[in-house]
N, C-alpha and C positions, 0 to 999 in steps of 0.2 A: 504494500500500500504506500503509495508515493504522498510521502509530506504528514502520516497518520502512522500511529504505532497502534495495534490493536489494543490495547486498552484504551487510550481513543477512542476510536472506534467505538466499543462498547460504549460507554460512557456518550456517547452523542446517539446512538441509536436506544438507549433508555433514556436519556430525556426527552427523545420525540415518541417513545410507546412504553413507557412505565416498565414492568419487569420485563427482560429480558433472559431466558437461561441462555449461559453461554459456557464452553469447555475452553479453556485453553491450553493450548500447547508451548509447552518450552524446556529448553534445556538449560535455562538458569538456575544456579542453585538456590535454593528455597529461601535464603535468607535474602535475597537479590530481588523478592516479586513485589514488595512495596513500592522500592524502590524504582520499579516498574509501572506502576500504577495496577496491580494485580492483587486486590482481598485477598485475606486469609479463608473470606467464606469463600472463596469463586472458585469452581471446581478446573483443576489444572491436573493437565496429562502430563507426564515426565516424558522428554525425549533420551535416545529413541524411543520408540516403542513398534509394539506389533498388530499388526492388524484387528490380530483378535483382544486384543489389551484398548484400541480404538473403541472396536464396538461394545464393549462390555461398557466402558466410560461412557458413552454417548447415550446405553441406554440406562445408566443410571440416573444421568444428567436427568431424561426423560422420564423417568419413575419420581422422581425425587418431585419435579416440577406437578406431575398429573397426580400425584398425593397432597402438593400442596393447594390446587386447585379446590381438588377434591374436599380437601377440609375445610376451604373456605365455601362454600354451598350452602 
């Protein structure tokens, strides 16, 4: 993303649609993602990783979100 760091990113596409889930990926070491603009609560992939280590994360991302929906009903 030319000129935008993905937490950026994030951050400008929640203040035009309220929550957003979103995973991130990186290969910084963990004490480096504030620093980054990346919460402690916001769900981060470790690079590398494996595909099958992608979809596991992507669908808990997705679990996590449709329970928390869900609880609000």
């Amino acid at each position: 993303m030319a000129g935008m760091s993905g937490p950026q990113l994030v951050e400008r596409l929640r203040n035009n649609s309220g929550s957003l889930p979103v995973l991130f990926m990186s290969g910084h070491p963990p004490d480096q993602m504030p620093t980054l603009g990346i919460d402690a609560k916001d769900d981060i992939l470790r690079k590398p990783f494996t595909p099958s280590a992608l979809a596991i994360a992507v669908r808990a991302v997705l679990d996590r979100v449709r329970g928390e929906q869900a609880g609000s009903v």
